[in-house]
C-alpha positions as CSV (number, residue, x, y, z in Angstrom):
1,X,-38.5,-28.0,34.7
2,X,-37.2,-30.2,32.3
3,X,-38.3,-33.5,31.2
4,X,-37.3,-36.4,29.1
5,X,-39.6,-36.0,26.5
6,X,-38.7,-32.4,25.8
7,X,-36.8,-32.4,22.5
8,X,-34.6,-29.3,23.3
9,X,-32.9,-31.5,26.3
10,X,-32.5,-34.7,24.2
11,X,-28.6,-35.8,24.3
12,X,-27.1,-34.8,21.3
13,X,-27.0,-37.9,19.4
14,X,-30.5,-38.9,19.5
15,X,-31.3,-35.2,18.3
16,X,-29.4,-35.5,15.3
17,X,-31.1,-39.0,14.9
18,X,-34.4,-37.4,14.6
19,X,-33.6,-34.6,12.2
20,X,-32.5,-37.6,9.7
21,X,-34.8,-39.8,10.3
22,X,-37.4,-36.6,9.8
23,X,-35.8,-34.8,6.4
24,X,-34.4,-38.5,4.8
25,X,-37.1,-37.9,1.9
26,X,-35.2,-35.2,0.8
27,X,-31.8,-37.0,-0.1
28,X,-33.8,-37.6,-3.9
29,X,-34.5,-34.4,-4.6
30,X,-30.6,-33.7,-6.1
31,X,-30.8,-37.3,-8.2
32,X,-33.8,-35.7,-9.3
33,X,-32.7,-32.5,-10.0
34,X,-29.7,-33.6,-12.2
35,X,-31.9,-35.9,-14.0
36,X,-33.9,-33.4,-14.4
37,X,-31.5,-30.8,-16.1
38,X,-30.0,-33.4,-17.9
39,X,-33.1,-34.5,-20.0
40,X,-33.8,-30.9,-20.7
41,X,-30.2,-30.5,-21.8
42,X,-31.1,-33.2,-24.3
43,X,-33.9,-32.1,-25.2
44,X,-32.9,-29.1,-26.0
45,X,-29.8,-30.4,-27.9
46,X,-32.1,-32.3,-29.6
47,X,-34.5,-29.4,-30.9
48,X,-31.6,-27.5,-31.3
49,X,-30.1,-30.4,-34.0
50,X,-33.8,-30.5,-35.7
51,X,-34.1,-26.7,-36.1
52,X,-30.1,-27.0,-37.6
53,X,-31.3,-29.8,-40.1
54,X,-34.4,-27.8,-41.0
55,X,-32.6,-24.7,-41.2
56,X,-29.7,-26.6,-43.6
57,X,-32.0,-27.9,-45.9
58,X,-33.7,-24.6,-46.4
59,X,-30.4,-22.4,-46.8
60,X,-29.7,-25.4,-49.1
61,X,-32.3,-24.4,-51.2
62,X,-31.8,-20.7,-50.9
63,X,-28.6,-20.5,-52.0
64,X,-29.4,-23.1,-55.2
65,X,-32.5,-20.6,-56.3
66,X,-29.9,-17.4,-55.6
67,X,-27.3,-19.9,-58.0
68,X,-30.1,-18.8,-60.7
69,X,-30.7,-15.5,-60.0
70,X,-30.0,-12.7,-62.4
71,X,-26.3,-11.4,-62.5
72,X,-25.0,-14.1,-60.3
73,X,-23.3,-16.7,-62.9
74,X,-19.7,-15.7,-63.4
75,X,-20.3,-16.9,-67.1
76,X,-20.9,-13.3,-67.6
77,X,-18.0,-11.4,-66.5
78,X,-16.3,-13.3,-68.8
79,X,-18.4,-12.9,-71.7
80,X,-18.5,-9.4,-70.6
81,X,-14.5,-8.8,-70.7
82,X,-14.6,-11.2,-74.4
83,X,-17.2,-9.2,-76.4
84,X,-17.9,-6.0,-75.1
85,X,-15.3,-3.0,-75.8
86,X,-14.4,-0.6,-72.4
87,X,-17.7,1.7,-73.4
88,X,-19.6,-2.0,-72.7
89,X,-21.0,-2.0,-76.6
90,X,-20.7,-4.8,-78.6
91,X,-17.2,-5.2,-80.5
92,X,-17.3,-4.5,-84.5
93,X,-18.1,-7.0,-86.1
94,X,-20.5,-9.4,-84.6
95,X,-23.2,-11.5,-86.6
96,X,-26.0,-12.4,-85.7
97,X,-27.0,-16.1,-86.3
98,X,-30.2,-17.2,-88.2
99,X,-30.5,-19.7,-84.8
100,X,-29.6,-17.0,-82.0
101,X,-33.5,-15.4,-81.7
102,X,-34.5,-19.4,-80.7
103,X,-32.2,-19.6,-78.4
104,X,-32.7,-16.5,-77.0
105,X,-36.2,-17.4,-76.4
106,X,-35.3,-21.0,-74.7
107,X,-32.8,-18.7,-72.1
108,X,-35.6,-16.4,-71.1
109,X,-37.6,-19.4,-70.5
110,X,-40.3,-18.6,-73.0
111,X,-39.9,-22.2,-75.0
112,X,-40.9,-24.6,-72.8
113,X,-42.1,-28.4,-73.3
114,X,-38.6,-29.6,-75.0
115,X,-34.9,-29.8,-74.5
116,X,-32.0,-28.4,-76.6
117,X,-28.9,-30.4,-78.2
118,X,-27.0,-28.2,-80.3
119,X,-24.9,-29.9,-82.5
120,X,-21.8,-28.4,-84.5
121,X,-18.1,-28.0,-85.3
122,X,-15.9,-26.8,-82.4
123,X,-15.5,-23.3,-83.1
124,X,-18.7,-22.5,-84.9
125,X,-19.8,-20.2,-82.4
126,X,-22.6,-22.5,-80.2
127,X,-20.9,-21.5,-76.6
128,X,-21.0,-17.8,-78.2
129,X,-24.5,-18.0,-79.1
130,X,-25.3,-19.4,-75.6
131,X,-23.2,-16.6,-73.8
132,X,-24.7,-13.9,-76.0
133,X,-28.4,-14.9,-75.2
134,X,-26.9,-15.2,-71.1
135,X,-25.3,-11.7,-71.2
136,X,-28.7,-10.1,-72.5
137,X,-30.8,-11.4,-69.9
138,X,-28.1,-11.2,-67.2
139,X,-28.3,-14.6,-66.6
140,X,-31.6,-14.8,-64.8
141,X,-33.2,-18.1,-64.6
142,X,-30.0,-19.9,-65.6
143,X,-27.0,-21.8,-65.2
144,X,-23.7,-23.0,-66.6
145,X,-21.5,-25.3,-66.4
146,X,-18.5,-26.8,-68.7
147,X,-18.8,-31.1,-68.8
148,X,-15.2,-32.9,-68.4
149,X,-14.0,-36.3,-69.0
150,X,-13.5,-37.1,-65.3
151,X,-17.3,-37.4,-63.7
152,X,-16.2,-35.8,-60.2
153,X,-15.0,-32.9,-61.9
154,X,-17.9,-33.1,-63.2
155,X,-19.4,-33.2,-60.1
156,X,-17.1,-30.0,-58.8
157,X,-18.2,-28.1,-61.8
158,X,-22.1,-28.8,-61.7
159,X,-21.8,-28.2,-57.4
160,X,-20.4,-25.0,-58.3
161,X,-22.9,-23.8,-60.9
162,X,-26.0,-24.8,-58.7
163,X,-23.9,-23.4,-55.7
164,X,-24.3,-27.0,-53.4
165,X,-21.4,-28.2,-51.1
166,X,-23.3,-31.9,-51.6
167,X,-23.5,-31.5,-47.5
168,X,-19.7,-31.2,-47.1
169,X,-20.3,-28.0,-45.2
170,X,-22.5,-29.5,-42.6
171,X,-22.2,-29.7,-39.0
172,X,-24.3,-33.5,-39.2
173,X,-21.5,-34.8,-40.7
174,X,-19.3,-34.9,-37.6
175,X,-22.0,-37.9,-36.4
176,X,-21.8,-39.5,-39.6
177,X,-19.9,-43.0,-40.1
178,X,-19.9,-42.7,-43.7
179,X,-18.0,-40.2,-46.0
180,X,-21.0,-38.8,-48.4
181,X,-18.8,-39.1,-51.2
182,X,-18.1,-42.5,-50.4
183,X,-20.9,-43.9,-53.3
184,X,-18.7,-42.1,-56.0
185,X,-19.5,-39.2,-58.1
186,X,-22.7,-40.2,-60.2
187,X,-24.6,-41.0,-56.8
188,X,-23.5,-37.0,-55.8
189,X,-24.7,-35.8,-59.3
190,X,-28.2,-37.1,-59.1
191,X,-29.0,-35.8,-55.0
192,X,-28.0,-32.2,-56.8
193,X,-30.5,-32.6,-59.4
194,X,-32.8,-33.8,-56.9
195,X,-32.5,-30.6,-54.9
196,X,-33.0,-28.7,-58.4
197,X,-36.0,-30.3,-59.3
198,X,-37.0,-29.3,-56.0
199,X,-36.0,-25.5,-56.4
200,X,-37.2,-25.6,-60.0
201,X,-40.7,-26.4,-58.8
202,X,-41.3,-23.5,-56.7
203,X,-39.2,-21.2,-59.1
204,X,-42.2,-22.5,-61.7
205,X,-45.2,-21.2,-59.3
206,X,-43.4,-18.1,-58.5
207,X,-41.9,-16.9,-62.2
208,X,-44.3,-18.8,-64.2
209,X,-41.3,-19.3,-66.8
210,X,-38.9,-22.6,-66.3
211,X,-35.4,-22.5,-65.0
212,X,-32.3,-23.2,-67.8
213,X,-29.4,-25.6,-66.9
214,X,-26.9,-25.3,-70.1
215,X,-23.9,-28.2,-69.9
216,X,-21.5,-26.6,-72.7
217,X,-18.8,-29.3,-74.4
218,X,-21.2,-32.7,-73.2
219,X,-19.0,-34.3,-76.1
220,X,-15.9,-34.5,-73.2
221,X,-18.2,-37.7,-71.4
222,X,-16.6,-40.9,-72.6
223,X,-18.1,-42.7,-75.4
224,X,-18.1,-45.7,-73.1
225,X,-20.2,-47.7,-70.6
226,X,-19.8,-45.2,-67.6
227,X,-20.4,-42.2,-70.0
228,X,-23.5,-43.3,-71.3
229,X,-25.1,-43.9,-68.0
230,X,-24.1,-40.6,-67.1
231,X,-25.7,-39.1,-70.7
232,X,-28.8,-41.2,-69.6
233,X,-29.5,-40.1,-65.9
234,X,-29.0,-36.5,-67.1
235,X,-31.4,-36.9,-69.8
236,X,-34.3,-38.9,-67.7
237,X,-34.0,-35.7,-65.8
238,X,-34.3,-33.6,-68.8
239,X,-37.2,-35.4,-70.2
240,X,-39.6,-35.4,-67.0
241,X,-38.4,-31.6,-66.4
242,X,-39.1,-30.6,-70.2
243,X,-42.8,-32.7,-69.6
244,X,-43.4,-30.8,-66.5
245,X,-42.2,-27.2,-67.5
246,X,-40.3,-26.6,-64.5
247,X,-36.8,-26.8,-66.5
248,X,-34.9,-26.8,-69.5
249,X,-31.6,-28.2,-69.9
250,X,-29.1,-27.6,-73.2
251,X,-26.8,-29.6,-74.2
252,X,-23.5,-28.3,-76.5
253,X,-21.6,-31.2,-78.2
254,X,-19.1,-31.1,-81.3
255,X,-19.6,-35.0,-81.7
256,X,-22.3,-37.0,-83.2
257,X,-21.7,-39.6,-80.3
258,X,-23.9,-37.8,-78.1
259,X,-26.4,-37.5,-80.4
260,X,-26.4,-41.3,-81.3
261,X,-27.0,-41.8,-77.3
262,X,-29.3,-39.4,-76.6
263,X,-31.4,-40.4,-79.6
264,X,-32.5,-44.4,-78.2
265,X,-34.6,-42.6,-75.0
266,X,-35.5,-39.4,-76.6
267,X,-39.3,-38.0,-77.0
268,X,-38.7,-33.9,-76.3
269,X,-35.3,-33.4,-77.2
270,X,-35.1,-30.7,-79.8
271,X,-32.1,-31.0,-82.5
272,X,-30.2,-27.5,-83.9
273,X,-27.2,-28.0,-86.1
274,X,-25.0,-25.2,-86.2
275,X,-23.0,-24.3,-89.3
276,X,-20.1,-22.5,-90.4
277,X,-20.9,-18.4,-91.4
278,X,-22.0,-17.8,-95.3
279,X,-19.8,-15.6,-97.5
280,X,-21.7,-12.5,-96.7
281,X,-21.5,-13.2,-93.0
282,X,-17.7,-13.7,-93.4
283,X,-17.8,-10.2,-94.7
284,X,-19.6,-9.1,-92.2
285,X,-17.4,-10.0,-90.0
286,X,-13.6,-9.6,-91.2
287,X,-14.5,-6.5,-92.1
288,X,-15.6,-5.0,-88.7
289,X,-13.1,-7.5,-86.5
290,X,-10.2,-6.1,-89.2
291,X,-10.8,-2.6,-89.1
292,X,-11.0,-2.9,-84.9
293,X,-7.7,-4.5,-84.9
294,X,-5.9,-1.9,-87.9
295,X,-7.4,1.1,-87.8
296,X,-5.1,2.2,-90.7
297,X,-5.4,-0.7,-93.1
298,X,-7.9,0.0,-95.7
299,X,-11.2,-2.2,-95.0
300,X,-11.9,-5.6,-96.1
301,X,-13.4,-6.0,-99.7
302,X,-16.3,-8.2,-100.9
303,X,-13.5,-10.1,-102.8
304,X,-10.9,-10.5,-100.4
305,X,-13.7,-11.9,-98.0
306,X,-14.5,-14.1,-100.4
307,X,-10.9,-15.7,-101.0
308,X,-10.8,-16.1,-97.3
309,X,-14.0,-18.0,-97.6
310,X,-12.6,-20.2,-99.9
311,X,-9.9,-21.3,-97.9
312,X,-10.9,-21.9,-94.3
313,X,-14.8,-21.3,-94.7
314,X,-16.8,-19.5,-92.3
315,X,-15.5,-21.0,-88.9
316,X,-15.7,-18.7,-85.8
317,X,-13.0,-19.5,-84.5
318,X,-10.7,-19.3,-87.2
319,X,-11.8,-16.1,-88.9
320,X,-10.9,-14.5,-85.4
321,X,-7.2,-15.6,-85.6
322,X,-6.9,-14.1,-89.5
323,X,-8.7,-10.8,-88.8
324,X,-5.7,-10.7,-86.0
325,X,-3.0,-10.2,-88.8
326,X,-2.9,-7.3,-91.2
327,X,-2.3,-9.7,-94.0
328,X,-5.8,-11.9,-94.2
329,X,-4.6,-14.1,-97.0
330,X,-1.4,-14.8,-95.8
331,X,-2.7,-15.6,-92.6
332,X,-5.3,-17.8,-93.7
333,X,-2.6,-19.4,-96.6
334,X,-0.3,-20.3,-93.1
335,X,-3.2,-21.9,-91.9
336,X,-4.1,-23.8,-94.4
337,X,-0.2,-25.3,-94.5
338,X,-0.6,-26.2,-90.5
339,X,-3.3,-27.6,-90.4
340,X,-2.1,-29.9,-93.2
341,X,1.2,-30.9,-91.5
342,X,-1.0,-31.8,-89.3
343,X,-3.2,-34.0,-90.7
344,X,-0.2,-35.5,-92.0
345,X,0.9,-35.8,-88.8
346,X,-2.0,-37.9,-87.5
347,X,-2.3,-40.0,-90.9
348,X,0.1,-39.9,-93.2
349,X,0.7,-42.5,-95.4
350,X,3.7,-44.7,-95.2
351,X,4.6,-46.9,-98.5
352,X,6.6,-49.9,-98.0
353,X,5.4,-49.9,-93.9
354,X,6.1,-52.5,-91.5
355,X,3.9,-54.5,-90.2
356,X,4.0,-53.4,-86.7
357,X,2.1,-49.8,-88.3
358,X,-0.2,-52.0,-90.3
359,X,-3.5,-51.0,-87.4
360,X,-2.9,-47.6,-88.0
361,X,-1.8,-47.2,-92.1
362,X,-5.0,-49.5,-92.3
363,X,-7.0,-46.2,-91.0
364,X,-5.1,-43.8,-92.8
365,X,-5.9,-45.4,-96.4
366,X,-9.5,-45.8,-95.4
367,X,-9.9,-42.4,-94.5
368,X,-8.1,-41.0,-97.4
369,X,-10.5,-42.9,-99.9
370,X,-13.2,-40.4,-97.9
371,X,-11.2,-37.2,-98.1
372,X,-10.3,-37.7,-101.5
373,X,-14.1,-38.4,-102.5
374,X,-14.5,-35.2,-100.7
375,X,-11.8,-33.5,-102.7
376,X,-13.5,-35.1,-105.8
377,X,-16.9,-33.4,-105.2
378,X,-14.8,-29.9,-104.4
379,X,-13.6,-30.3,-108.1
380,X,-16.6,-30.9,-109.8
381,X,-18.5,-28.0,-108.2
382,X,-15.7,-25.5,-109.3
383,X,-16.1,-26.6,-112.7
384,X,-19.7,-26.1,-112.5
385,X,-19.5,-22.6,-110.5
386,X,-20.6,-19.9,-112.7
387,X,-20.9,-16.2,-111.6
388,X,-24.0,-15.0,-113.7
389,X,-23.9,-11.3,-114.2
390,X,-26.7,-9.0,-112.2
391,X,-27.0,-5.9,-114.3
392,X,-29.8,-5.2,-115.7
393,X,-30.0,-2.0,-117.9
394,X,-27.8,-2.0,-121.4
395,X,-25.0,0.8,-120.2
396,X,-23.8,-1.2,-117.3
397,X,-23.9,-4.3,-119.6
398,X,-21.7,-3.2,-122.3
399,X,-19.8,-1.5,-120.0
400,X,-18.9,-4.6,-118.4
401,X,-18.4,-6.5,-121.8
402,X,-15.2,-4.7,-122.1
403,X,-14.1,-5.8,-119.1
404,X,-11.1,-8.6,-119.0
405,X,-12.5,-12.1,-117.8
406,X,-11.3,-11.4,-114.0
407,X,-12.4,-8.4,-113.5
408,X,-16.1,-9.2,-114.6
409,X,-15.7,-12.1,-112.3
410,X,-14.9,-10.2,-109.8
411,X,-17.8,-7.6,-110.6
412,X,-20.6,-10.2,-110.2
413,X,-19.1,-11.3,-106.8
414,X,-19.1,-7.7,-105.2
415,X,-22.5,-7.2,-106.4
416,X,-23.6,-10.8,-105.5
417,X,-22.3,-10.0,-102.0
418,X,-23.7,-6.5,-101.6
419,X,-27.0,-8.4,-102.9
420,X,-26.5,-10.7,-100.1
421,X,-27.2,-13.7,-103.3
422,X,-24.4,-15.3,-101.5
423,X,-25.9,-15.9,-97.9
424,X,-27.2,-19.5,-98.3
425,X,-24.9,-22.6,-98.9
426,X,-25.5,-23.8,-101.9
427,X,-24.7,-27.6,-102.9
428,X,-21.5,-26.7,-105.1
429,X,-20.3,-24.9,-101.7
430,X,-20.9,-28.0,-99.1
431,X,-19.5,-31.2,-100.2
432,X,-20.8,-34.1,-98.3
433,X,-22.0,-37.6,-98.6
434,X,-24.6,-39.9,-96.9
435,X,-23.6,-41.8,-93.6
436,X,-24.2,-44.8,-95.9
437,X,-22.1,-43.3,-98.7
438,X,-19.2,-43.0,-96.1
439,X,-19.6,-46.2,-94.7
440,X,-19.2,-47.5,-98.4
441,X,-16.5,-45.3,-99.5
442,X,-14.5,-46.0,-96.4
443,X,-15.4,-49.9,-95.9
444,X,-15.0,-49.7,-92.2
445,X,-17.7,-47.9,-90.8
446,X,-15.8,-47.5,-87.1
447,X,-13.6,-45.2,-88.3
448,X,-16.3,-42.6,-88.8
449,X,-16.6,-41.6,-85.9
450,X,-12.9,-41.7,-84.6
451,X,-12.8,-39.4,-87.3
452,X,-15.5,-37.2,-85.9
453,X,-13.8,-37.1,-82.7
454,X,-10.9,-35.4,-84.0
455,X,-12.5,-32.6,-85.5
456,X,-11.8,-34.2,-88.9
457,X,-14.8,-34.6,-90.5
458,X,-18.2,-33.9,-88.9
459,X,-21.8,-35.7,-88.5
460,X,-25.1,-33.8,-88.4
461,X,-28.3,-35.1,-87.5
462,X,-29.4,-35.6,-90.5
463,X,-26.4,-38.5,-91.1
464,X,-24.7,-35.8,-93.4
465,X,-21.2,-36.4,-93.4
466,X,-19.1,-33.4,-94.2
467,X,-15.4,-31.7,-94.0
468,X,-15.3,-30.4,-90.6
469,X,-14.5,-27.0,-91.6
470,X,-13.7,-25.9,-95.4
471,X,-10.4,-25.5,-93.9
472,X,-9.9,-28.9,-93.5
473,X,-11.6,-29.3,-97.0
474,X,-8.6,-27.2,-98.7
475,X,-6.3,-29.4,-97.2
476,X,-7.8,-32.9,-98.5
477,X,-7.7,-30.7,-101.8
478,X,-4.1,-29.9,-101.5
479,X,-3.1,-33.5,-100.3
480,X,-5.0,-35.1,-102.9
481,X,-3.7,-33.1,-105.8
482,X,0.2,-33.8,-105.6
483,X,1.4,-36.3,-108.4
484,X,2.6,-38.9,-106.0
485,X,-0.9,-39.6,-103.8
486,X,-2.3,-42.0,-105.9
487,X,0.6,-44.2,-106.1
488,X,1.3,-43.6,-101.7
489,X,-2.4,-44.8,-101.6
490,X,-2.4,-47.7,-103.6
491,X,1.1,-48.5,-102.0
492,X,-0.4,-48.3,-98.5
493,X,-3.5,-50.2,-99.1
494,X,-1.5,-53.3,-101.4
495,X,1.0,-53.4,-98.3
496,X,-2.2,-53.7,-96.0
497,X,-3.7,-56.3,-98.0
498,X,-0.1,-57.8,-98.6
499,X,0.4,-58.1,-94.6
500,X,-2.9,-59.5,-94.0
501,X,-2.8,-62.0,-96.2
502,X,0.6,-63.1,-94.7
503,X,-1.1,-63.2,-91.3
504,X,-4.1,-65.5,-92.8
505,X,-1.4,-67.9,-93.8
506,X,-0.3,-70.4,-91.8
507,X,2.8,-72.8,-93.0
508,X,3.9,-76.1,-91.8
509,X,7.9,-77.7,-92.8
510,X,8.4,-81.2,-92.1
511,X,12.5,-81.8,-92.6
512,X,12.3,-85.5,-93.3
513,X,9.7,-88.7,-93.6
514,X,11.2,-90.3,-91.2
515,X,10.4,-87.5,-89.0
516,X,6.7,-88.4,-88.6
517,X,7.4,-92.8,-88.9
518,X,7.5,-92.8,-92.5
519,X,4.6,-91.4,-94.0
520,X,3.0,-87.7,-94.1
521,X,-0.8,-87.3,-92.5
522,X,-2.4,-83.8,-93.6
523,X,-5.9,-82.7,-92.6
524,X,-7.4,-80.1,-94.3
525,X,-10.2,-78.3,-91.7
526,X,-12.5,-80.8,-89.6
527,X,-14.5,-82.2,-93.0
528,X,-10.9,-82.9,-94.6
529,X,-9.8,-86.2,-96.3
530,X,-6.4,-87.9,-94.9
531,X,-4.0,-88.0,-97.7
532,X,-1.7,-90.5,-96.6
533,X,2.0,-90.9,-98.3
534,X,3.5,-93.9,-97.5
535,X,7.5,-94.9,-97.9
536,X,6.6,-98.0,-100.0
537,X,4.4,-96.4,-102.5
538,X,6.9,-93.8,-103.3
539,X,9.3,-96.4,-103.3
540,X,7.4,-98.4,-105.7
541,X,6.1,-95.2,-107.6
542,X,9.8,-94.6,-108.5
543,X,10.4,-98.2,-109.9
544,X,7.8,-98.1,-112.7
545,X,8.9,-94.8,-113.6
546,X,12.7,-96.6,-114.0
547,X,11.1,-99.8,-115.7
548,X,9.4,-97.4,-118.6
């Protein structure tokens, strides 16, 4: 029997009434649902974004300490193809600097407290030194980088050595507004010597030896406003790291700029000056570079090493190009001669000038006064150079009595030589003056160090003003010996003074009295009395003369 109130006989639509009114709380639950799975979407996005931030900064890290681990820096495969022969021993040859066990010591981190400026020449063998102490330890514990003039190459470069992208590689940047190298290079520079110090630290508790950072050629950095702040923030970080012990940085320059700017801030930075190679090391070294490059060609003597000496010194750089030529002397005689045009080149004196090249004949003539002071103090110690014989027992004495005047000489020097008597630099072989000396000679100080900067004449840190290479010595010599210099010299400087004067002289033509109403007005400076010539004065002036 059916009834009303039985649900299963309700007319349709006031079933389906019932079963929404009944299950309307469950209209929510997708809302809910989607809420839901979108939160934990963005939570999840969001842990996933602070494990990728954690993780970047880490493999930031990580691949900065593996920048300083042993046999990564690509400084050594070159040094490797350079100065090793295809067995991988060292060429003939090499010498082995007075300075090299030091800095072998600061590379394998076992100096600590102080940081390195090594000052010299270019092409006296610093970078060589550096690579040689790099090569033995395989580079562990350091890095290297070459400065430049441009500070985001510099940037490139030091990014590359300390292997750090400065967070170009990094996903976070796609939700940046701001390019990170927006703020310029310097800004870049010091967040990667932030992340050092960082790396440094715990490379300090784990090694228990300090880290090396060596910028080669730091001379490249302007000498201006924006280089020097550079120079500075890499040496703040330079001093705290030396204080602490968790790095050492080197510094390679050719110019005494750098050393002038480091010296105002500096407490722990440690001063080498690197010289040319002695006589004997000369030997040393034409003898086994020589024979590697002509087998045939009978070996270098004590006294052909000696004339070389003589007339390009003990440079690196340029003993390597003579030993490259079967004929030394000639080599070294064709050098001399270019690198003379040259100097001619850059300042040569003009007699009779214009005066639109009075600026630069002005620094020529100055810096000839130097060179031929320098040339001056060359003559005076070959007068004094005296080759005293080493023999000892009567035989070899009177033996060498006999002997014709040049061959004795050249007796003593083989024997001084083999005696290594010839392995210091005495003062008759280094000619140099004071800084203040210079600055008198010269009588414009500024040039100095334009002249430093182009490898003319050097500046050590002891103010010693020198050639920069006997090379460049021989040709001051040369220059300063031909009959005509004097009279180019005294030509040049009488012009200057001649031009200047006509530049401190100021004229003033009146064509006619009645020019300027009928009398002249002159005033001589502020303090100057009017001197006033009047028409009727003259006029009167010139009838007493008549009446007498």
């Amino acid at each position: 029997m059916r009834t009303d109130d039985d649900p299963d006989h309700l007319p349709p639509s006031q079933g389906d009434k019932k079963g929404k009114g009944g299950g309307g709380g469950n209209a929510w639950m997708p809302g809910i649902e989607s809420a839901l799975a979108t939160g934990a979407g963005i939570v999840l996005l969001a842990a996933a974004g602070l494990f990728y931030h954690k993780w970047y900064k880490w493999e930031v890290l990580r691949k900065m300490r593996r920048a300083f681990a042993s046999g990564y820096d690509p400084v050594l495969e070159l040094a490797s193809a350079s100065s090793r022969d295809s067995d991988g021993q060292p060429l003939p040859g090499r010498v082995v600097r007075k300075e090299q066990d030091y800095i072998n010591k600061v590379i394998n981190g076992e100096i600590s407290g102080s940081y390195l400026l090594l000052m010299g020449p270019k092409g006296v063998g610093k970078s060589s030194m550096i690579i040689d102490a790099m090569v033995a330890n395989q580079a562990d514990g350091c890095a290297m980088l070459e400065a430049h003039e441009d500070p985001e190459v510099v940037r490139l470069r030091l990014g590359k050595a300390l292997d750090f992208e400065y967070n170009e590689d990094s996903f976070a940047g796609l939700f940046q507004r701001k390019d990170p190298r927006e703020a310029g290079p310097r800004l870049d520079i010091e967040r990667a010597l932030a992340k050092l110090e960082k790396v440094a630290i715990r490379y300090r508790r784990e090694r228990g030896r300090p880290m090396v950072l060596v910028l080669n050629n730091i001379h490249f950095i302007h000498d201006d406003e924006e280089g020097h702040s550079l120079l500075h923030m890499l040496q703040q970080r330079a001093e705290s790291w030396a204080q602490a012990g968790v790095l050492t940085m080197i510094f390679a320059s050719d110019d005494f700029h750098v050393y002038r700017s480091l010296k105002k801030a500096a407490s722990r930075m440690h001063v080498l000056s690197i010289r040319d190679l002695t006589p004997s090391e000369t030997h040393t070294f034409l003898r086994g570079s020589h024979s590697t490059a002509f087998p045939s060609a009978p070996p270098m003597t004590p006294a052909e090493s000696m004339k070389v000496w003589e007339m390009i010194g003990g440079r690196m750089s340029y003993l390597g190009k003579v030993a490259k030529h079967e004929d030394v002397l000639n080599a070294a005689e064709d050098m001399v001669e270019e690198e003379r045009e040259w100097l001619h080149h850059r300042l040569g004196l003009i007699p009779d000038h214009d005066d639109d090249v009075m600026d630069e004949q002005k620094v020529s003539s100055c810096s000839f006064l130097l060179f031929q002071a320098f040339a001056k103090l060359a003559e005076e110690a070959d007068a004094r150079k005296e080759f005293v014989p080493l023999a000892e027992d009567q035989a070899t004495l009177s033996l060498l009595s006999d002997a014709a005047p040049a061959e004795l000489q050249a007796v003593d020097l083989d024997k001084q030589l083999e005696e290594d008597l010839v392995n210091v630099l005495t003062e008759d072989m280094d000619p140099k003056v004071s800084y203040r000396e210079a600055r008198e000679i010269m009588t414009r100080p500024d040039y100095i160090l334009d002249l430093d900067h182009h490898n003319i004449i050097n500046v050590d840190v002891h103010h010693q003003v020198r050639p920069d290479s006997r090379l460049m010595l021989s040709v001051f010599r040369r220059i300063c010996a031909e009959e005509d210099f004097q009279e180019k010299l005294d030509n040049v400087r009488d012009r200057v003074d001649e031009i200047e004067s006509l530049h401190r002289t100021s004229e003033l033509t009146v064509k006619s009295d009645n020019d300027l109403g009928g009398f002249l007005r002159l005033r001589v400076g502020n303090l100057g009395r009017e001197h006033e010539l009047k028409k009727e004065d003259e006029d009167e002036e010139g009838e007493g003369k008549r009446e007498v």
